[in-house]
C-alpha positions as CSV (number, residue, x, y, z in Angstrom):
1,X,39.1,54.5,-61.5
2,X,42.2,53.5,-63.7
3,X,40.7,55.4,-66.7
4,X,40.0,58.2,-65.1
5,X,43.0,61.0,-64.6
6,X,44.1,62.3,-61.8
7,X,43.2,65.8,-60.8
8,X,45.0,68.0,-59.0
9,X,43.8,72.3,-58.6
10,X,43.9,74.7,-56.5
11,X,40.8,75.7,-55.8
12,X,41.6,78.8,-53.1
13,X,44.7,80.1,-50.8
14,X,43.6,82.5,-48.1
15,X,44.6,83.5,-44.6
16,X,42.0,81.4,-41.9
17,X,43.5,82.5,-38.7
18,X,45.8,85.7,-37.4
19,X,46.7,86.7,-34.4
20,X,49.6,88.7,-32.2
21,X,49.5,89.6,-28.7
22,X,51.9,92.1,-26.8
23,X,51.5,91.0,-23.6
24,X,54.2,93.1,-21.7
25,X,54.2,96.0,-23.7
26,X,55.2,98.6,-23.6
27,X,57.9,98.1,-20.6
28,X,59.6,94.9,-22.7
29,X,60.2,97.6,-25.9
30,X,62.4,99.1,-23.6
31,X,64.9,96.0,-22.9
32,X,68.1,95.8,-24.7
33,X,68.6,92.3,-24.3
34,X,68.2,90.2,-28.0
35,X,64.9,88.1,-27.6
36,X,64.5,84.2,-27.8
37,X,62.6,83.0,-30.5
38,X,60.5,79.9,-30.6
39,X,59.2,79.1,-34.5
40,X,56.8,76.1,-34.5
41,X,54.6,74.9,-37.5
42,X,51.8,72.2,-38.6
43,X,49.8,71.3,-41.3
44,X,46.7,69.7,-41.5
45,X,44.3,68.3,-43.9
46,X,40.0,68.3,-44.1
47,X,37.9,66.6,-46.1
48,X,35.3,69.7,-47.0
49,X,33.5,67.6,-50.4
50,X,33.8,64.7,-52.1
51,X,37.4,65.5,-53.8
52,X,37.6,68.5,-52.0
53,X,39.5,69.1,-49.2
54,X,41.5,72.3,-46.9
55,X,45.0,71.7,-46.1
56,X,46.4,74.4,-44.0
57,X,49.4,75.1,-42.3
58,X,49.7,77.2,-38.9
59,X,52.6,78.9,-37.7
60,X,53.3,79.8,-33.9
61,X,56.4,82.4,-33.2
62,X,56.6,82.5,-29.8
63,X,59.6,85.6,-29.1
64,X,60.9,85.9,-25.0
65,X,62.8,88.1,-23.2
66,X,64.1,86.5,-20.2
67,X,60.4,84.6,-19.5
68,X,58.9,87.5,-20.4
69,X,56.6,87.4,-23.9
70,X,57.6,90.4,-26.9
71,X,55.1,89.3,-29.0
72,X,52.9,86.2,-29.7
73,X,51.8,85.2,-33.6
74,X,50.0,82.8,-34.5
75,X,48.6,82.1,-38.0
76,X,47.1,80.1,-40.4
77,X,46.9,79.9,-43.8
78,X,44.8,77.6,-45.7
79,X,44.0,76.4,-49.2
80,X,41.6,74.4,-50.7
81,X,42.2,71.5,-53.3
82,X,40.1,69.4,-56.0
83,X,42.1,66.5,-55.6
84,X,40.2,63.1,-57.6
85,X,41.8,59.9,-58.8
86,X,44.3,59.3,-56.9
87,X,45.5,55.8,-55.0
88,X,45.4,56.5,-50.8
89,X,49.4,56.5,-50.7
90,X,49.2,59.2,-53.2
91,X,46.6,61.2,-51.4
92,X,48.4,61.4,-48.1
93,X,51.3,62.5,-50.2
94,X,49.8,65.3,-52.0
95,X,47.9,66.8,-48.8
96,X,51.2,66.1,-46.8
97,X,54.2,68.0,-49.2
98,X,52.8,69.5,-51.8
99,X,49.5,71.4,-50.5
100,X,51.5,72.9,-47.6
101,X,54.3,73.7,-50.2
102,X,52.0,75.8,-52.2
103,X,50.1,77.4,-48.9
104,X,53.7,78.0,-47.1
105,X,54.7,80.9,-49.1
106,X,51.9,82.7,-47.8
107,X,52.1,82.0,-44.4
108,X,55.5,83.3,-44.3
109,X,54.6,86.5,-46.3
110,X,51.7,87.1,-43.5
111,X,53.8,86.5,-40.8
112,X,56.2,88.6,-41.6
113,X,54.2,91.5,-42.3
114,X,52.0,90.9,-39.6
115,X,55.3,91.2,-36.7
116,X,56.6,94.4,-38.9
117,X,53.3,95.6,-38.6
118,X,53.4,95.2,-34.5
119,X,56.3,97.9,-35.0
120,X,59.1,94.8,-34.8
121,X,61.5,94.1,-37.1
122,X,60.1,90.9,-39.4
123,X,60.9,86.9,-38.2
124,X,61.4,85.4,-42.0
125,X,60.2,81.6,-41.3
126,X,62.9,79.2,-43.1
127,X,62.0,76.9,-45.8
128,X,60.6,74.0,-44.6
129,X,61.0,70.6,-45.8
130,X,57.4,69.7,-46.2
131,X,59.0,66.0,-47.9
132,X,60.8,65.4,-44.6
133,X,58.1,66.6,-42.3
134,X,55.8,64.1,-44.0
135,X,57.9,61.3,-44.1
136,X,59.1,61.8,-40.1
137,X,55.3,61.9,-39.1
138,X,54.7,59.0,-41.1
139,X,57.6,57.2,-39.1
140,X,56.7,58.3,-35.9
141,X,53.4,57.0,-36.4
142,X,54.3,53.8,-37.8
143,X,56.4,53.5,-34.6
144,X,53.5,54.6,-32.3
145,X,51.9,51.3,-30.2
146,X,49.1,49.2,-31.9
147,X,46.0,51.1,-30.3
148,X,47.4,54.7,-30.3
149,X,46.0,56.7,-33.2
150,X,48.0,59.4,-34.9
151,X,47.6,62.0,-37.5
């Protein structure tokens, strides 16, 4: 494995999951009131092939009126990697910051589009730390009891 170098290509990006609900329209277009909005995000990695895998990372924007849903989104984008030679410790790396910082870019683009599309104006996701992210999940599992599995 030493002489062997590391590979690292992206194989695909592509949108896996959309959707958007309205639940209470159209009586909540008509409210003045400026709407909550509740952003949360993921990312996960699957093993598809030897060397292969899918990271993807979903996006939920959950917008309120009162405790009354605007709109519901929900999305995620995905990509797929050749990723060979690598130790572990680099592996989770790779699939944990920069997969989802190549995918991200797209997820936001869709999102956006998607709520304009619903006849709102866009939600532009921030940029997201993907370093951080990975580095807080990896303490709060180190931090989980002996027995609990995390991931």
């Amino acid at each position: 494995m030493a002489d062997q170098e590391p590979v690292f290509q992206i194989q695909r990006v592509y949108l896996k999951e959309a959707s958007l609900e309205q639940p209470n329209s159209p009586a909540i277009l008509l409210e003045q009131e400026q709407p909550s909005v509740d952003i949360q995000l993921g990312v996960e990695a699957t093993p598809v092939a030897d060397g292969i895998f899918e990271v993807a990372v979903t996006a939920t924007v959950h917008t309120k009126i009162k405790d009354k849903t605007v709109f519901l989104v929900e999305a995620k984008q995905a990509g797929i990697f050749e990723i060979r030679n690598l130790a572990e410790d680099q592996l989770g790396q790779i699939m944990g910051i920069a997969c989802p910082q190549i995918v991200y870019p797209y997820l936001r683009g869709n999102v956006a589009d998607l709520i304009q599309r619903a006849g709102f104006p866009p939600v532009h996701l921030s940029e997201i730390n993907f370093q951080a992210m990975y580095e807080q999940q990896r303490n709060e599992a180190s931090a989980a009891p002996a027995g609990t599995l995390t991931q």
